[in-house]
C-alpha positions as CSV (number, residue, x, y, z in Angstrom):
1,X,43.7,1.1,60.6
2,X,46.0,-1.3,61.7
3,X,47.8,-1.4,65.8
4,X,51.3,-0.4,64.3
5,X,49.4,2.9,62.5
6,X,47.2,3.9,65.5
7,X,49.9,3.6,67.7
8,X,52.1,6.2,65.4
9,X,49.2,8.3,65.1
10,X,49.0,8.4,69.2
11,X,52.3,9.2,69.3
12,X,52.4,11.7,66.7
13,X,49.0,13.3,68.8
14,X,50.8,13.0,72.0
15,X,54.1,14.0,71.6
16,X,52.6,17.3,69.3
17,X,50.8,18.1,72.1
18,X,53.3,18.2,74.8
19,X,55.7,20.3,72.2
20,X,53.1,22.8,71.2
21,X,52.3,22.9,74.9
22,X,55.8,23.8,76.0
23,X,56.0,26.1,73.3
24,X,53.2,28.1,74.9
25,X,54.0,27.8,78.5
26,X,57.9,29.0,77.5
27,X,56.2,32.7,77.5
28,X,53.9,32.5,79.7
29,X,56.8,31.0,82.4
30,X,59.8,33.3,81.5
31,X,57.6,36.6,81.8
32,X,56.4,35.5,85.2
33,X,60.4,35.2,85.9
34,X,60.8,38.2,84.7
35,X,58.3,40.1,86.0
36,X,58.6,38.8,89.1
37,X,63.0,38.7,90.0
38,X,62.9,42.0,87.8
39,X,59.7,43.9,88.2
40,X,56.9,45.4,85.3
41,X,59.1,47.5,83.7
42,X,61.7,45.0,83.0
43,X,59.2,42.4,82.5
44,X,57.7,45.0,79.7
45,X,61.0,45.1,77.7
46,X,60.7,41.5,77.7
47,X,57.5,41.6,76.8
48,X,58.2,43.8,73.8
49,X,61.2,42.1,72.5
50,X,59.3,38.7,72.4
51,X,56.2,40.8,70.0
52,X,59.1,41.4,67.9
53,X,61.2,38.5,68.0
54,X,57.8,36.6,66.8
55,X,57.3,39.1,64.2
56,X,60.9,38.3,62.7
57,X,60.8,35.2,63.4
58,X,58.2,35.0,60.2
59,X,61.3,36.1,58.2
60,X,63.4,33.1,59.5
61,X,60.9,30.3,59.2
62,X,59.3,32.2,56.2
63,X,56.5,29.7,56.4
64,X,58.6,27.1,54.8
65,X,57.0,24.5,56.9
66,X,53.2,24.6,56.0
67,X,54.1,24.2,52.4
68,X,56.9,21.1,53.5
69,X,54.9,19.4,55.6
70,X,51.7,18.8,52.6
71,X,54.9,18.4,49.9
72,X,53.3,14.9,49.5
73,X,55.0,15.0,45.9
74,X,58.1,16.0,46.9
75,X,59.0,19.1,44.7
76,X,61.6,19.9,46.6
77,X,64.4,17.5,48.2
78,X,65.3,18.2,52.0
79,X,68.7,19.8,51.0
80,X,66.7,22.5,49.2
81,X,64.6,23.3,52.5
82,X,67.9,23.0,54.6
83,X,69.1,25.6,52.4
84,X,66.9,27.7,51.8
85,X,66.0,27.8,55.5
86,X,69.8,28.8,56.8
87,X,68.9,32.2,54.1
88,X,66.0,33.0,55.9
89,X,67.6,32.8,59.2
90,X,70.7,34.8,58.2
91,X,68.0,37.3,57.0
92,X,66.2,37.2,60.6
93,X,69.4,37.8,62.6
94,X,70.7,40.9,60.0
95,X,66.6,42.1,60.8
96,X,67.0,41.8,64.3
97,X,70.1,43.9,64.6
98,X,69.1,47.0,62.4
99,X,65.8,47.0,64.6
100,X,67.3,46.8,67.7
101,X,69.5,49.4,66.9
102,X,66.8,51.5,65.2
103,X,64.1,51.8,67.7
104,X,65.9,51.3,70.9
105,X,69.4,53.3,69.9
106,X,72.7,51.9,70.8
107,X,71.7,50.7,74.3
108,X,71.4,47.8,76.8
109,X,67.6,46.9,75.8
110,X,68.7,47.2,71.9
111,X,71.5,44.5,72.8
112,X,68.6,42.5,75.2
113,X,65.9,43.0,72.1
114,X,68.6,41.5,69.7
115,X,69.3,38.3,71.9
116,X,66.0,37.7,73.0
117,X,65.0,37.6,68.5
118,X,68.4,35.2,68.6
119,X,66.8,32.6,70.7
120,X,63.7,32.6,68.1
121,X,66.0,31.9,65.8
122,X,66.3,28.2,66.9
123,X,62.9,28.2,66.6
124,X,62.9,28.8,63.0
125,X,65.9,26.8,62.3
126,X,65.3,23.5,63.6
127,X,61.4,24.0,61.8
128,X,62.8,22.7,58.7
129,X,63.6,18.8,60.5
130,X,60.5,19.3,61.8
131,X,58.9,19.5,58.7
132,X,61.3,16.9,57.4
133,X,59.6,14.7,60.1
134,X,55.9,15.7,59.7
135,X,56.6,14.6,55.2
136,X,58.1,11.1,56.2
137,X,55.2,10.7,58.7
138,X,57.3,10.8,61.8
139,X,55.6,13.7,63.4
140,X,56.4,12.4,66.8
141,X,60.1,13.1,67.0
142,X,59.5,16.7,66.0
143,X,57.5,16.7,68.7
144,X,59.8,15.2,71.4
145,X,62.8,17.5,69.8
146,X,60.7,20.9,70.4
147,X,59.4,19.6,74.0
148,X,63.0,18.9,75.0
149,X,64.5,21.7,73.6
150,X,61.9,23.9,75.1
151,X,62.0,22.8,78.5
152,X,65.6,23.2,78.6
153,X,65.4,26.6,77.1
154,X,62.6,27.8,80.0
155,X,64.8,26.1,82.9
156,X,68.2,27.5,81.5
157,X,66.7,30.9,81.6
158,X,64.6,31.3,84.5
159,X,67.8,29.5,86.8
160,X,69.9,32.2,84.6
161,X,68.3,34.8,86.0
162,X,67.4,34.2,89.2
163,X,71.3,33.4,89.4
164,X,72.7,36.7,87.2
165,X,69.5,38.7,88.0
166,X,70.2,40.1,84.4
167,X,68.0,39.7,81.9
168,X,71.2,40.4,79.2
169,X,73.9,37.8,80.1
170,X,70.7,35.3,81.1
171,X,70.0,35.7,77.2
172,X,73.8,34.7,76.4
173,X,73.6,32.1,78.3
174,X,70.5,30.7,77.3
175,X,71.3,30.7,73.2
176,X,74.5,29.1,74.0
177,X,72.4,26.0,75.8
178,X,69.7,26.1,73.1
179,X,72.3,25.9,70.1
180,X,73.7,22.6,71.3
181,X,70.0,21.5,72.2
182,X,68.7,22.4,68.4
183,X,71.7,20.0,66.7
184,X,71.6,16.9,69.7
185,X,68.0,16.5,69.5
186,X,67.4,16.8,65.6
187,X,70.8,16.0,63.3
188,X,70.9,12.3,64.8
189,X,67.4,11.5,63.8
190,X,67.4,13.5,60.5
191,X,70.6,11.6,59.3
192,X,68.6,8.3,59.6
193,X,66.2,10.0,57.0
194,X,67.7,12.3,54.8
195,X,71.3,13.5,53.8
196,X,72.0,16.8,55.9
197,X,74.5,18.2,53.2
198,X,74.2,21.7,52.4
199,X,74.3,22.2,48.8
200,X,73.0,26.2,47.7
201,X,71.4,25.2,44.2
202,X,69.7,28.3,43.8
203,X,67.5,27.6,41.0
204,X,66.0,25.1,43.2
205,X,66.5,27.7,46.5
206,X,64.8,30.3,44.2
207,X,61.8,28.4,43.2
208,X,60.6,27.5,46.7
209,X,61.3,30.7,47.8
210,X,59.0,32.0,44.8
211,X,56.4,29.9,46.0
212,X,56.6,30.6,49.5
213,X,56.8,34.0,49.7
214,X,53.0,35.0,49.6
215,X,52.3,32.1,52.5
216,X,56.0,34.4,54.4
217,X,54.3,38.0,53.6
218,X,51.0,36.7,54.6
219,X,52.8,35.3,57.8
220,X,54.8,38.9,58.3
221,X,51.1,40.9,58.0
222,X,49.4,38.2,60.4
223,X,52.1,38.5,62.7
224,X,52.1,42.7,62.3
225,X,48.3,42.6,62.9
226,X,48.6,40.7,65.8
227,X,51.1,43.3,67.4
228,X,49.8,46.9,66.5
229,X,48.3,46.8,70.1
230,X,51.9,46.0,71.5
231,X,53.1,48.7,68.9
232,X,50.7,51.3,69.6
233,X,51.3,50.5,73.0
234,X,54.7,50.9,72.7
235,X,54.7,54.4,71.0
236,X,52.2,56.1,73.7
237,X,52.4,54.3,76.7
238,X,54.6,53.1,79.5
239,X,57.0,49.6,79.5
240,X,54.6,48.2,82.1
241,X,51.8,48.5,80.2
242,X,53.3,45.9,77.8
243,X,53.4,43.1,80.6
244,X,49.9,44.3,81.7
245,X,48.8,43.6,78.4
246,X,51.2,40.3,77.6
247,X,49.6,38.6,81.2
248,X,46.0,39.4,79.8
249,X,46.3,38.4,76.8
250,X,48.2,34.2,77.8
251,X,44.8,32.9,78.4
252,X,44.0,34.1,74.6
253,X,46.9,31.8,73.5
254,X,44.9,28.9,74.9
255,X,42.3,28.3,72.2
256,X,45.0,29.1,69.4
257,X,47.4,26.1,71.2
258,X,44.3,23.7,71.2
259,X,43.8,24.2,67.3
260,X,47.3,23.5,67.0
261,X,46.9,20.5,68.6
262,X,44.1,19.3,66.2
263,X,45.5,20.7,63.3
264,X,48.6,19.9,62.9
265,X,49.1,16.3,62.7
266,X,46.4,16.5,60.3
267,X,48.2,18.5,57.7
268,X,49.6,15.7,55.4
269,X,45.9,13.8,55.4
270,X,44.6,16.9,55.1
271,X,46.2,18.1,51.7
272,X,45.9,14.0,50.4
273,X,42.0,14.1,50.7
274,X,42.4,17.7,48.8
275,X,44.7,16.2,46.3
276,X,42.7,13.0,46.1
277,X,39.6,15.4,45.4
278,X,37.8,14.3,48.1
279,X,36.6,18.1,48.8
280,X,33.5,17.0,51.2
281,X,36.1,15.0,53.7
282,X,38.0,18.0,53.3
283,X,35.4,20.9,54.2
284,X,34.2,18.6,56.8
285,X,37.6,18.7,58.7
286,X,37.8,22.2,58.6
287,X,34.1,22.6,59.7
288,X,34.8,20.3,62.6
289,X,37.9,22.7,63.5
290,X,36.0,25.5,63.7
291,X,33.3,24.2,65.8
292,X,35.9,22.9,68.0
293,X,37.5,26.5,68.3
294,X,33.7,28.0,69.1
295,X,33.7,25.7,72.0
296,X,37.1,26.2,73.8
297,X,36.4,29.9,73.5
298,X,32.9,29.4,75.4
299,X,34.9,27.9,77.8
300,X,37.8,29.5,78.3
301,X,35.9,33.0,78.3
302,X,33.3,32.0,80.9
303,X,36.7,30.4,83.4
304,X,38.5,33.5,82.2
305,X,35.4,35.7,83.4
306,X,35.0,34.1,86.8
307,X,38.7,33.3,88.2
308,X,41.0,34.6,85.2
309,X,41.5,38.3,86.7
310,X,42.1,37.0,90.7
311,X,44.5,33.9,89.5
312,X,46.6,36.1,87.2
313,X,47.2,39.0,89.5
314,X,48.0,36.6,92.0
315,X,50.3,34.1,89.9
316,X,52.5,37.5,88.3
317,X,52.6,39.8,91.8
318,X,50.4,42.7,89.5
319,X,47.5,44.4,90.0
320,X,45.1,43.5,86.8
321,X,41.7,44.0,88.5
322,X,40.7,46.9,86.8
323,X,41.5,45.8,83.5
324,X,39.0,42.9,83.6
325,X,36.5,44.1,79.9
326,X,40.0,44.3,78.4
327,X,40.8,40.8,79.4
328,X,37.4,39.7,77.9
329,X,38.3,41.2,74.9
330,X,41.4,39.3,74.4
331,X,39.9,35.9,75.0
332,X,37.1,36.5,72.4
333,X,39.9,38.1,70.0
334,X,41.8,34.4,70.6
335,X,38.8,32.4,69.2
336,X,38.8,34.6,65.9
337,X,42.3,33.9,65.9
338,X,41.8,30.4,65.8
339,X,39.3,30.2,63.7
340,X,41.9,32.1,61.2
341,X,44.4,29.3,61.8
342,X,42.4,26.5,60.9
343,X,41.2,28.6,57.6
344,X,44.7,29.4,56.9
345,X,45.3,26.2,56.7
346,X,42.9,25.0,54.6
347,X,43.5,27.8,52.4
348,X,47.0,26.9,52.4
349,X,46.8,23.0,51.4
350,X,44.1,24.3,48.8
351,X,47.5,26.5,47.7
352,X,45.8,29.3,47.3
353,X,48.7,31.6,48.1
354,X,47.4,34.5,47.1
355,X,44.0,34.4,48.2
356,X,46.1,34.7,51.9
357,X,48.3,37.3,50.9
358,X,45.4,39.2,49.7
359,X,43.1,38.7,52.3
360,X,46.1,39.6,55.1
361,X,46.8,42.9,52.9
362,X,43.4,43.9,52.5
363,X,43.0,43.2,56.5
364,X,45.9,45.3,57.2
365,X,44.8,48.4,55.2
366,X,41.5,48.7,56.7
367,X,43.5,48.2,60.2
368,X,46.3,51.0,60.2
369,X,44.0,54.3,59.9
370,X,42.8,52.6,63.9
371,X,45.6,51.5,64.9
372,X,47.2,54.4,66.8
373,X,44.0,56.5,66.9
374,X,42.3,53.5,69.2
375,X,45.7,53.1,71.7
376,X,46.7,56.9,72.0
377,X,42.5,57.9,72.8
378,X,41.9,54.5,74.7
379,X,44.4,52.8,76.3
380,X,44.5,49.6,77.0
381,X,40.8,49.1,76.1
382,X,42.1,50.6,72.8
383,X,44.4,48.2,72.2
384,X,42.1,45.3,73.1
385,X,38.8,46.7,70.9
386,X,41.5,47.1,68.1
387,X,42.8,43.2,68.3
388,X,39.2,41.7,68.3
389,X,38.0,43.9,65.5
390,X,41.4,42.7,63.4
391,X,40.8,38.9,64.3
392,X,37.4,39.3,63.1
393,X,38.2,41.1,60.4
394,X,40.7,38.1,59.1
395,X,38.2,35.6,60.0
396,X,35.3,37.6,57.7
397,X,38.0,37.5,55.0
398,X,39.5,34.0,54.9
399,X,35.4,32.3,54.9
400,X,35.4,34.4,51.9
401,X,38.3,33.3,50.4
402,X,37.6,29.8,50.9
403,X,34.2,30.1,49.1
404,X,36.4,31.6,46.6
405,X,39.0,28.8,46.3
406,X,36.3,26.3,46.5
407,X,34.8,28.0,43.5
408,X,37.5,28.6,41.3
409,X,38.6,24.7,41.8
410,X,35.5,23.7,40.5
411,X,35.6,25.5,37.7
412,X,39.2,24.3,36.6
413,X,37.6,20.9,36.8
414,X,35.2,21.6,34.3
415,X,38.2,23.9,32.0
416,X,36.6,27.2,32.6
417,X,40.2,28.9,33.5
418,X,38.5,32.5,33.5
419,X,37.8,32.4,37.4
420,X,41.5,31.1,38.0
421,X,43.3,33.0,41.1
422,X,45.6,31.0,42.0
């Protein structure tokens, strides 16, 4: 590797990092705002609307990026993606105003539940430069765009509210900052790349769609798995017991950013080594992932066991002592959620669609006859027990399915199509 590449490859590392790391810390910073200028039970609405703007968000990114990002062949041109991704967006705001209005009635927290899935929706917009970025090898300006972009976003709202002390108008105020953010820090540099226009050729639109929509319904399950504590939560408990749960459960997030951070930038060499059929460099990447994930949850759950209880009570003004065993929980739950992130992937670039829309659908219907059962009888342990048994449950699954893939690949080498699944 010559100095010019391994410099882009440390920047692409670097600058991944500190946006993935921003991305993180944006949640973990505005509900300790919250929480603390508002109190728990505002801080739980908060809490709640941010489970749900990440569900929805799923609609508006519907995992377009994944499949751009190892489009090594370029099926689809940029103006396709751009596209297509303003559709999906549309759909995510018209989602987020029937649910708002559904579950919380026309009220102040349905408006607050709306804006607070509007600021996601940068999120999922500006992911199709990013991908744009990551395909042409430039993964280090999506980076820098997200970090800057995000630490404006967390400043504008925290000074918002601790100015307006309302959580409603500091959501106004902080889309309005974050829209001119998403086009100043992405449309410059995209133009140097591709042409930005917006042509709606829907054959084109409909096919990626097509083949995206098991890797967006797979997204939408993952995402509904990962909240049918906060839903269950939601349906028999208290507001407060949804920032309880949301401060317990940051730590979790830790392991999941890490494998990010190794992942990621390895997407596009990732799917090349699949493509080249080098399938033992392949396997061996995904292996090294996963032992990687084992480790930072070793970690994380022996500093989480010994200081993660006193430091979080103390950092958000709650008391979380007696919910220490739940907290435990959580932090193993994060490592099986990593390890279904780095399977996902792999899974993905093998594009095995439908091996993860099946294995999310089959982890789903086992789920939902525990789902409220465990919260209403249990509480907060409930709701912990049920994440962790979901997690592995995914994990058990996707192993499975890429034995499967693996198997059926080999197979269409040699022309036996009879094992073919995807």
């Amino acid at each position: 590797m010559d100095k010019n590449m391994q410099s882009q490859v440390k920047k692409d590392y670097f600058w991944n990092t500190m946006g993935s790391g921003i991305t993180a810390v944006f949640s973990v910073v505005v509900l300790w705002a919250v929480t603390r200028i508002m109190g728990p039970y505002v801080g739980g609405v908060f809490a709640f609307g941010y489970a749900v703007s990440q569900q929805l968000q799923t609609v508006g990114a519907y995992e377009i990026r994944t499949y751009q990002a190892t489009d090594v062949r370029e099926v689809f041109k940029f103006e396709t993606y751009l596209a297509a991704r303003i559709i999906t967006c549309l759909a995510m705001i018209l989602c987020a105003v029937a649910y708002g209005f559904y579950h919380e009635g026309f009220t102040e927290e349905a408006i607050v539940l709306i804006l607070i899935c509007m600021l996601k929706v940068f999120d999922a917009f500006e992911d199709v430069f990013h991908g744009m970025f990551q395909q042409h090898k430039k993964l280090y300006i999506a980076g820098k765009a997200l970090f800057y972009r995000m630490l404006i976003t967390m400043l504008g709202f925290v000074l918002f509210l601790y100015i307006t002390r309302s959580l409603l108008i500091s959501c106004i105020l902080t889309i309005l900052i974050s829209a001119v953010a998403v086009f100043y820090l992405n449309v410059p540099e995209a133009k140097k790349m591709v042409s930005i226009r917006i042509r709606f050729q829907w054959n084109q639109i409909k096919g990626l769609l097509i083949s995206c929509f098991p890797l967006f319904v797979g997204a939408f399950v993952l995402q509904y798995l990962s909240n049918l504590p906060k839903y269950g939560m939601d349906q028999y408990m208290s507001k407060e017991y949804q920032t309880y749960y949301s401060i317990l459960f940051m730590p979790a997030f830790v392991i999941n950013l890490f494998s990010g951070f190794a992942f990621k930038p390895l997407l596009t060499s990732l799917a090349e080594n699949w493509v080249g059929n080098q399938k033992s460099k392949f396997m061996g990447t995904i292996v090294k992932g996963l032992l990687i994930v084992g480790g930072l949850t070793v970690v994380v759950i022996g500093g989480g066991y010994l200081l993660g209880i006193p430091v979080l009570s103390w950092i958000y003004g709650v008391e979380l002592a007696p919910y220490k065993t739940e907290f435990i929980l959580l932090l193993l739950g994060g490592g099986f959620s990593a390890a279904g992130v780095i399977l996902y992937y792999g899974l993905m670039v093998m594009r095995c669609q439908k091996l993860i829309l099946y294995g999310y659908i089959l982890t789903l219907l086992i789920s939902l006859p525990f789902s409220g059962m465990m919260t209403q009888q249990w509480g907060m342990l409930g709701a912990s027990l049920l994440y962790v048994g979901l997690m592995l449950l995914r994990c058990i699954i996707l192993v499975f399915s890429i034995w499967w893939g693996m198997r059926s690949s080999r197979k269409k080498e040699k022309g036996d199509l009879s094992h073919e699944v995807f």
